[in-house]
C-alpha positions as CSV (number, residue, x, y, z in Angstrom):
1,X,0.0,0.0,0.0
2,X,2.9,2.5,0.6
3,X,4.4,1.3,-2.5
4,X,2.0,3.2,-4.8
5,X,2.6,5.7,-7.0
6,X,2.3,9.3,-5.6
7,X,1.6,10.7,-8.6
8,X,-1.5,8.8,-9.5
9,X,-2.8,9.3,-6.1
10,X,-2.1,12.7,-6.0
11,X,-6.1,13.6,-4.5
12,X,-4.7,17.4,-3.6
13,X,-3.7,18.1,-7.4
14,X,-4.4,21.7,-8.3
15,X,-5.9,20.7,-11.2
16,X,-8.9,19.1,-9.0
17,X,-9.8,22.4,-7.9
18,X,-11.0,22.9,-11.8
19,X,-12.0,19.5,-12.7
20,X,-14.0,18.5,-9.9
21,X,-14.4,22.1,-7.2
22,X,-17.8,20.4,-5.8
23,X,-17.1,16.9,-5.2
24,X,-20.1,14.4,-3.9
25,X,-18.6,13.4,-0.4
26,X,-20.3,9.8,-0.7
27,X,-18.6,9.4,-4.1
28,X,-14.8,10.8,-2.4
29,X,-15.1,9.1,1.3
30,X,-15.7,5.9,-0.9
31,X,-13.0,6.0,-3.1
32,X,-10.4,7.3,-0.6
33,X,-11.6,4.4,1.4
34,X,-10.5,1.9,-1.4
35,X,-7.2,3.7,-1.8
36,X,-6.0,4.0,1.8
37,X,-8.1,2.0,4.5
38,X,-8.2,-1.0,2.4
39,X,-12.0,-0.9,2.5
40,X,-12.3,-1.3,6.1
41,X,-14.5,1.6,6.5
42,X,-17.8,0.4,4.1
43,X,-19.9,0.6,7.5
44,X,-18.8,4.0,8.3
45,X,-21.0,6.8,7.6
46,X,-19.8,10.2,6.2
47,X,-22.5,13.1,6.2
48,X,-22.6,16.8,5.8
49,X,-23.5,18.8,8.9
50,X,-25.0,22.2,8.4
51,X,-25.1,22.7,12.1
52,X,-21.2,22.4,13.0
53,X,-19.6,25.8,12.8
54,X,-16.8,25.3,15.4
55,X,-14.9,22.1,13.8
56,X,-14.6,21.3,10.1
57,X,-14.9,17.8,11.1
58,X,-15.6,14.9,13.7
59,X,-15.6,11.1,14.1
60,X,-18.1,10.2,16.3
61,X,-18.5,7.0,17.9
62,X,-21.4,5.0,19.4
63,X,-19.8,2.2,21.1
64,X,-22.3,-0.1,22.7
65,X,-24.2,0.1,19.3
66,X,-20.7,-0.5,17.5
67,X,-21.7,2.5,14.9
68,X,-19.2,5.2,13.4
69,X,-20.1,8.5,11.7
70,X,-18.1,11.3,10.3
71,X,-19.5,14.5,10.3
72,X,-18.4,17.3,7.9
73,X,-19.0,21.4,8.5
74,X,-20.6,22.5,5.6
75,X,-20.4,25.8,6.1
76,X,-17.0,26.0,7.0
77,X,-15.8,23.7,4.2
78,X,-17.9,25.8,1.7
79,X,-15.4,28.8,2.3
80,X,-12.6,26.6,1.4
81,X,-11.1,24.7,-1.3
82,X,-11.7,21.5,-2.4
83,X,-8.1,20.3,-1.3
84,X,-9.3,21.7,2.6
85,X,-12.4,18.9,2.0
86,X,-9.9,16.2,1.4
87,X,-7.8,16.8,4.3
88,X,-10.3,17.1,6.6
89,X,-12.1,14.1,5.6
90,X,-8.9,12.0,5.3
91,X,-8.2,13.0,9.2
92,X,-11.9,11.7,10.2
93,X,-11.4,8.6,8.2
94,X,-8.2,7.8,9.9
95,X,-10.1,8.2,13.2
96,X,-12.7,5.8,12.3
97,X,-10.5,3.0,10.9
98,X,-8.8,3.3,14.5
99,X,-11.9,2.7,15.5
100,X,-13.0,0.0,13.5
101,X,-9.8,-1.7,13.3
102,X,-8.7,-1.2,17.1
103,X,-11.6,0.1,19.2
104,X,-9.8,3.5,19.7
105,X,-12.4,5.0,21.3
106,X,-10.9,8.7,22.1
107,X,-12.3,11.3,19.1
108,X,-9.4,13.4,19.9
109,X,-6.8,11.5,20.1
110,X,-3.8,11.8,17.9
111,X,-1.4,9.2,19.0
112,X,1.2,7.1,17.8
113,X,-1.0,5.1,15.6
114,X,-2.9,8.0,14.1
115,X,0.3,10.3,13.0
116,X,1.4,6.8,11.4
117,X,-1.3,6.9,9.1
118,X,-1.4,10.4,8.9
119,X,2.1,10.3,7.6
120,X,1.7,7.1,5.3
121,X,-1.4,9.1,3.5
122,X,0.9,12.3,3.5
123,X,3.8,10.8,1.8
124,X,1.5,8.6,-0.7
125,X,-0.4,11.9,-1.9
126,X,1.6,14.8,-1.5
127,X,-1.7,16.2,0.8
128,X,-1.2,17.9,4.1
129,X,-3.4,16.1,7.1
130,X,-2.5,17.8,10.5
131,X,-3.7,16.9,14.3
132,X,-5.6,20.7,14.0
133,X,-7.6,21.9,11.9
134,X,-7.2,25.4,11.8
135,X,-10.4,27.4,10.6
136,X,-10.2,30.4,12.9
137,X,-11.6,33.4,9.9
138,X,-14.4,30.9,8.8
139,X,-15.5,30.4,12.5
140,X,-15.5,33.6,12.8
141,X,-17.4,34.5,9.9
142,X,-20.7,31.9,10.5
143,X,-20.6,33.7,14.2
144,X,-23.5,36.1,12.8
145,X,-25.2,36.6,16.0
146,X,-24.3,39.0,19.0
147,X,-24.7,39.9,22.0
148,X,-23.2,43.2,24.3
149,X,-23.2,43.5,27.7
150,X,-24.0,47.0,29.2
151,X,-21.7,46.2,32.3
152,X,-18.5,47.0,33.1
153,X,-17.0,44.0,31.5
154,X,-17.0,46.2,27.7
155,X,-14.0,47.4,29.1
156,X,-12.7,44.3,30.2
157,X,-10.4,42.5,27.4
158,X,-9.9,40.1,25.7
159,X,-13.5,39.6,25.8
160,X,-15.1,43.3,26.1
161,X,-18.4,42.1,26.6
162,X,-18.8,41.1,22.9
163,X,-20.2,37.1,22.6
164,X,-20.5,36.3,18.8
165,X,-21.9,33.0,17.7
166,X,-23.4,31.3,14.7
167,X,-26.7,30.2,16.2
168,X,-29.5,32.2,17.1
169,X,-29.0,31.4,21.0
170,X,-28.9,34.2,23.7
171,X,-26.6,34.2,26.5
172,X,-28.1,32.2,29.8
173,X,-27.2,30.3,33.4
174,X,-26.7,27.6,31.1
175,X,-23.3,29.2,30.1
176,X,-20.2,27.9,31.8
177,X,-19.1,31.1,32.4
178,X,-22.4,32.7,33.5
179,X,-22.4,33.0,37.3
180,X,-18.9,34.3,37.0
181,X,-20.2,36.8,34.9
182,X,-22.8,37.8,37.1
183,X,-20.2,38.0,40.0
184,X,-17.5,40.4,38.6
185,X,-19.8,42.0,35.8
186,X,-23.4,42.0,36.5
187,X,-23.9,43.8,33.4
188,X,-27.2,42.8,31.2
189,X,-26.5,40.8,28.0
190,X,-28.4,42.3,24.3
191,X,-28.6,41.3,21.1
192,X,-27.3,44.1,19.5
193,X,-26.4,42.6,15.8
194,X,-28.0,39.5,12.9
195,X,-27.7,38.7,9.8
196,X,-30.0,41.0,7.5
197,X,-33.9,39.2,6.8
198,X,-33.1,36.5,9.3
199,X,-36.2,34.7,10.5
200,X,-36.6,33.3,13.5
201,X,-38.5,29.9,14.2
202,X,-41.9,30.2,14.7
203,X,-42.0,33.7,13.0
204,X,-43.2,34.8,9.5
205,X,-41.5,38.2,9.7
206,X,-38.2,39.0,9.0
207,X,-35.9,41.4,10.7
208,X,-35.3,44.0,8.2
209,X,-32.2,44.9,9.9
210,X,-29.9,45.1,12.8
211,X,-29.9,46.8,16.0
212,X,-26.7,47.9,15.8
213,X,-23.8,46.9,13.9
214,X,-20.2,48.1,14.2
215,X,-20.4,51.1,12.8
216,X,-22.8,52.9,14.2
217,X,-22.5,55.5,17.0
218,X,-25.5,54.8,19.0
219,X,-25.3,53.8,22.7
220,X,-24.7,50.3,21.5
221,X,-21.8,50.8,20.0
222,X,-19.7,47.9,20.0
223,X,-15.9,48.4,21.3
224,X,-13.3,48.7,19.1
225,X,-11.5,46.2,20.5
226,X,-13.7,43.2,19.6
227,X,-13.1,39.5,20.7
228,X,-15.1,36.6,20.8
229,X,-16.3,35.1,23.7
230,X,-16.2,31.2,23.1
231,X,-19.2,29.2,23.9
C-alpha cells in the first residue's frame, strides 16, 4: 500500500480544484476508502452537517451500538477549497478505521497510531493532514449573531463584553461562564447585531435589519476592540 505511486494518487492536485471544485462526499469518502483504508471503512458513515460551525470535522462513535459517523462542516468547508475537504475528511477517516480496526475510542486523540497513518497518507499523496484543523476566519465569519453587555466587562479584554456565535441562541445560566459573569460583571447581556432578513423559528417576519452593527455610534456601540467570547 505504501508502494503506490504518488503521482496517480495525487487527491490534492491543483488541477482538482477545476476539474471537480464540488465533489459528492459519498462518491470521495468511498474511493479514498478503497485507496488507503483497504475498505475497512464500508460501514462508516460520512454526512454533511449544516449545524457544526466550530470544527470542520468529527468522528463520532457509538460504542455499545458499535456505529461510526463522520461528520463534515458545511459551512465552513464551503469557504474553502476542495483540497481543505480532502484533508479534513482523510483526518476523520483515519479516526474511524482506528476505531473500527482497534476500538480506539478517544475522538481526539492523535497518537502514535494515528500520526502513522497520517504520515503514510501524506507521503503517498503529496496532501497535508495535520492533528488541527485550523479554521479560525471561517469560524469567525458563520458567528453572525451577537450579544453586548452594558456592564462594566466592555471594558474588560480580551472579551469586552462582545459574545459572537453562529446560532441564534442568547446568552443564559446555562453558560459555563455565566455565574462568574454575574459576580464580577453583573452587566445585562443584548442582542445588538443578525444577519440581515433572518427569520426566527416560529416567525413569518423578517428582521429588516440590525440593531446595531459596528459602525454605528448609537449607545450600542460595540468596542473597538472586539473579541469573541467562546461558547
Amino acid at each position: 500500500m505504501d508502494d503506490l505511486d504518488p503521482e496517480y494518487f495525487s487527491v490534492v492536485d491543483p488541477a482538482w480544484e477545476v476539474l471537480d471544485p464540488n465533489p459528492n462526499l459519498q462518491e470521495l469518502f468511498m474511493s479514498f476508502n478503497r485507496m488507503f483504508f483497504k475498505g475497512k471503512l464500508m460501514w462508516v458513515d460520512v454526512k454533511w452537517s449544516r449545524k457544526m460551525t466550530l470544527k470542520a470535522g468529527i468522528c463520532h462513535y457509538k460504542v455499545n451500538e458499535d456505529l461510526c459517523t463522520i461528520y463534515i462542516s458545511k459551512p465552513l468547508l464551503s469557504m474553502r477549497l476542495r483540497r481543505d475537504l480532502v484533508e479534513i475528511l482523510l483526518h476523520e477517516m483515519i479516526h474511524a478505521y482506528l476505531f473500527v480496526t482497534h476500538k480506539y475510542k478517544d475522538e481526539g486523540a492523535h497518537g502514535p497510531e494515528f500520526c502513522k497513518h497520517m504520515e503514510r497518507i501524506n507521503n503517498i499523496t503529496g496532501a497535508n493532514i495535520s492533528i488541527k484543523h485550523k479554521f479560525h476566519a471561517e469560524v469567525a465569519a458563520c458567528r453572525k449573531h451577537w450579544w453586548l453587555c452594558d456592564g462594566p466587562c466592555r471594558a474588560w479584554g480580551p472579551r469586552f463584553g462582545l459574545i459572537m456565535r453562529a446560532m441564534n441562541r442568547a446568552p443564559s445560566a446555562r453558560e459555563r461562564w455565566w455565574v462568574h459573569h454575574q459576580l464580577t460583571c453583573g452587566g445585562t447581556l443584548s442582542k445588538v447585531y443578525e444577519p440581515d432578513n433572518y427569520v426566527q423559528k416560529g416567525k413569518k417576519r423578517s428582521v429588516s435589519s440590525p440593531t446595531a452593527n459596528p459602525n454605528d455610534n448609537s449607545d450600542h456601540q460595540l468596542p473597538s476592540k472586539r473579541a469573541r467570547m467562546d461558547e
